[in-house]
N, C-alpha and C positions, 0 to 999 in steps of 0.2 A: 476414151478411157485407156485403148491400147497405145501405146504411142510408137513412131518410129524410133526414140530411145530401147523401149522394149524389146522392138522387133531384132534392133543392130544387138540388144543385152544377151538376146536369146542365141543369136546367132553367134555370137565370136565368145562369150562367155558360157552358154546357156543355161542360163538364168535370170531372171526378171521378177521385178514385185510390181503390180497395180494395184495403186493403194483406192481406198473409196467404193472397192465392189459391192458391201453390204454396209447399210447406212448401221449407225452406232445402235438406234430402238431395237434394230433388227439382229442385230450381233446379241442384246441382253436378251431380246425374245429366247434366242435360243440357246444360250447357257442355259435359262431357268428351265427349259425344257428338259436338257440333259440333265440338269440337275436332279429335277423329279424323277426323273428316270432312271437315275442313278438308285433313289430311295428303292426302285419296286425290288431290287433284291434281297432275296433271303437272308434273315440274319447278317447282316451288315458286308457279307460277301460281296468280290471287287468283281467285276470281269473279267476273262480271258483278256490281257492286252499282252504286245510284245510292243515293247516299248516306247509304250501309250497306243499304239494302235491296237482299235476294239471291229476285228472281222468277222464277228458273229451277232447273233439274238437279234437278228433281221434290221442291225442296227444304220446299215447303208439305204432303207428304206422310212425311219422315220420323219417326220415331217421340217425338221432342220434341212437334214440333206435334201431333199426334195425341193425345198427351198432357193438352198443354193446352188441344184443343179439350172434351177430357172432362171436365176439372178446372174449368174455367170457364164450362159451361154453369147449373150452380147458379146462379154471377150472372146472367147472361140471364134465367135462368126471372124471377130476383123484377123484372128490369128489366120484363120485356114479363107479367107475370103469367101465365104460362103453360110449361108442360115441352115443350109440342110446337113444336120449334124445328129451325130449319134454321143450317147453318154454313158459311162460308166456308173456301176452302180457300187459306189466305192466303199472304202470304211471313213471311217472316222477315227479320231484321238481325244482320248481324256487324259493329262496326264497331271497327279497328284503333285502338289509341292511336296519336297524332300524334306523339305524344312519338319513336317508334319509326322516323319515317321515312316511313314508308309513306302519311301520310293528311295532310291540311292540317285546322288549327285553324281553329275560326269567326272571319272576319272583316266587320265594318262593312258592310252591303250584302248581305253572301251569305245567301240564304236562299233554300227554297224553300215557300214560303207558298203553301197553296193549299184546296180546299177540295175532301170528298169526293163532292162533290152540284154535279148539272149543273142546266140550266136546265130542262130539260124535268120534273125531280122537283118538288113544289111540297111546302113544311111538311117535318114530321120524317116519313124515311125510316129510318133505323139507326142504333144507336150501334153504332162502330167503337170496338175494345181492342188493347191492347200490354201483353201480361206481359211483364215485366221479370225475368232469370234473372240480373243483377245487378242491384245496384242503381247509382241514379244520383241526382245532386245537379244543383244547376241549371249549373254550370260544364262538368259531363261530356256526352259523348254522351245528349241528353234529346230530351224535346217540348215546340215550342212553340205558342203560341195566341195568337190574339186574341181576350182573355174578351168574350166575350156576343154575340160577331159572328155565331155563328147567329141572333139574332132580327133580322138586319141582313138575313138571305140572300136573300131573296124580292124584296123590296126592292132589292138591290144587282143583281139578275138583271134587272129590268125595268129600270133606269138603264144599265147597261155591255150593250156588244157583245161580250163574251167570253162565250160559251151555256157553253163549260166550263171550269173558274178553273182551272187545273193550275199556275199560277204568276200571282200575286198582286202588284203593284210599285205604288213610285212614288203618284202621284195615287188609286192603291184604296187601297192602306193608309193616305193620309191619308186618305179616304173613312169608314175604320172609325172612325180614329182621332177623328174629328170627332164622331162619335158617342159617345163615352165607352167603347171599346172598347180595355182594356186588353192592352199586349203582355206576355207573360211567358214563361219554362222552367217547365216542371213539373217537381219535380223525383219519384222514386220510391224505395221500398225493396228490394230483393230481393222477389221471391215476388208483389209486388204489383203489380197492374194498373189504367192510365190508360184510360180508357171517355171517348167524345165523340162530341160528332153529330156525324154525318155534313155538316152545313153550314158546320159551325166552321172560321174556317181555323186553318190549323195546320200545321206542318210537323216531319219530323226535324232536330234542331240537331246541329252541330257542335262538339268540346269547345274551351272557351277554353284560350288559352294561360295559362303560371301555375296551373291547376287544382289544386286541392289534393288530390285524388286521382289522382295521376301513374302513367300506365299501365295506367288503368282500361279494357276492352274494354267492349265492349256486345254483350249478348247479348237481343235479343228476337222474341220469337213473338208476330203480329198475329192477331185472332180476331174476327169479329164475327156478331152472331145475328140472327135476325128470326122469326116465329112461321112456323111453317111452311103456314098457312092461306093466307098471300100467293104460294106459290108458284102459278105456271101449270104446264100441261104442258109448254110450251116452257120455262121453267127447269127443269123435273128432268131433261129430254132431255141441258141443257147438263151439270148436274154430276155425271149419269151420265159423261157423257163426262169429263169431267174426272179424276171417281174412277177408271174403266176403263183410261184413259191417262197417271195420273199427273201431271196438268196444272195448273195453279193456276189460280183465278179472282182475278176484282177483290173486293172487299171485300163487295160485295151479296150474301147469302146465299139469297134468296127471292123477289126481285121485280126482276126484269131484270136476271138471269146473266149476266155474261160469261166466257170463259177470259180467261188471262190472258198477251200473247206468250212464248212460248220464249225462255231465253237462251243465246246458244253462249258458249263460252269466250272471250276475251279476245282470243285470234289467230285468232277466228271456227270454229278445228276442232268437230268433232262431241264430244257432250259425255260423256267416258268415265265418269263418276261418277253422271251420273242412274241414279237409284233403277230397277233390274229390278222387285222385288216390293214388296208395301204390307206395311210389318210389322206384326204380327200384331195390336196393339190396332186399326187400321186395319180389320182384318175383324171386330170384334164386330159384333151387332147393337145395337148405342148409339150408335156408332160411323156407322153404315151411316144409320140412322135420319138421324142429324144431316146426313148429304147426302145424303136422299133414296133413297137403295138400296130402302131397304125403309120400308113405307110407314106412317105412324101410323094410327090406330083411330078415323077420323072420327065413329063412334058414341060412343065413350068422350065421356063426361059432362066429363073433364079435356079434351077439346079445346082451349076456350079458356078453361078456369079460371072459370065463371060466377060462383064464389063470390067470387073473388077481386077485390077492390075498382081494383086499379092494371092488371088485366087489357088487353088489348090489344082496343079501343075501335074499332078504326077501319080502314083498307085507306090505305095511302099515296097522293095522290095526284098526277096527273100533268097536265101542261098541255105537251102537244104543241103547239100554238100558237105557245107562246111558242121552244119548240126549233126548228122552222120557221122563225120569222121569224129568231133566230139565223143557221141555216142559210144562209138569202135573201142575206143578209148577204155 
């Protein structure tokens, strides 16, 4: 499923699509799901989203994402060489056709370009994913990038006074651009998922107007792994919490956890539709495993896959230093 294409894509680009992760039944299973789901709110009220992304009403815990935290740990494993992995417990995107009224088309300027990696991370930290439960062409609801701007990040961290890139403009993106750091949409298939480092930047796109697939929604589940060796005690504490309370994290799955804010509804009321219970794939133990519930078999010889050539090498590191002086700032 991973292939050495991927692997070279992720590393000199960083970016990659494998197409095929969720079978097409499985892709309609869970639109209709979100669908429904969509109906339980009040008076025809939308969810908090920022720019299709929906990180509240316990929505990284319904039985989609849970899904396709299970279906796409296969990739991980060949990413990081290893089965003992930890998972994010991410958001999700809905994002309305324009066509409809409801959303604005991308325009000249609007973007929110950023990247997932602060200053205090130093080198590669995670690759971050997005199954795709439609698909998408580069006109539609997509992702974008500036290819190869991860091998930029380290570098761009020690020139600029922004310690976290959350939004990208102007003079930095000529910055990349100077460097031969091309802009593009990714575009995707059904079923198939976009994987990218975590220093890339990159953002959700908005669909163009004119699109040739008029009406198209967007439907995607964000996932991203990391070997579970890098956890602390202080991360399982967090994604216990998280799991216990139905909460969602930032994208970091194993080395410096966070939740991720609550969203209330629209007119701020209390949010009738967050998830009471975790449906039931939610409670296996694979499931549990992958945030830390229940613990892996630090004796097992599979730990860190020894045989395994592309195995995970190394512990992330970090330069506090350089976040301080940020700070200072």
């Amino acid at each position: 499923m991973f292939t050495a294409k991927n692997r070279e894509e992720l590393e000199t680009k960083g970016v990659t699509m494998v197409p095929d992760v969720l079978s097409m039944e499985d892709c309609d299973k869970h639109q209709a799901f979100f669908r429904n789901w969509l109906k339980r709110f009040p008076d025809g009220q939308w969810p908090e989203t920022l720019s299709s992304l929906i990180q509240g009403y316990g929505a990284g815990h319904l039985e989609p994402a849970w899904d396709v935290r299970l279906k796409t740990r296969s990739v991980f494993a060949q990413v990081w060489g290893t089965n003992k992995l930890l998972s994010s417990m991410d958001f999700i995107a809905i994002g309305r056709p324009p066509e409809d009224g409801e959303e604005k088309f991308w325009a000249e300027g609007d973007n929110w370009l950023h990247t997932g990696q602060s200053a205090d991370r130093v080198s590669l930290h995670a690759y971050q994913g997005a199954v795709y439960l439609e698909g998408c062409d580069e006109d539609d609801w997509t992702f974008e990038v500036f290819e190869g701007s991860h091998t930029h990040f380290d570098e761009f961290m020690d020139t600029t006074d922004q310690w976290r890139c959350d939004k990208i403009a102007g003079d930095h993106l000529d910055w990349f651009k100077s460097r031969g750091c091309r802009r593009r949409r990714v575009p995707c298939p059904k079923g198939g998922m976009i994987l990218w480092d975590s220093r890339l930047v990159h953002a959700n796109a908005r669909p163009k107007a004119g699109r040739a697939n008029t009406g198209r929604w967007r439907y995607v589940v964000f996932v991203c792994m990391t070997p579970a060796v890098w956890a602390t005690p202080g991360d399982l504490a967090v994604k216990r919490r998280a799991y216990e309370q139905r909460r969602l994290t930032a994208h970091w799955p194993s080395d410096g956890v966070k939740l991720a804010n609550n969203c209330p509804l629209p007119d701020q009321s209390l949010d009738p539709v967050d998830l009471l219970d975790l449906p039931e794939v939610a409670r296996t133990d694979d499931a549990k495993r992958l945030v830390g519930i229940l613990p892996y078999d630090e004796a097992d010889p599979d730990w860190l896959d020894e045989t395994d050539e592309n195995r995970c090498k190394f512990r992330p590191a970090w330069n506090k230093e350089r976040w301080a002086k940020h700070l200072n700032k």
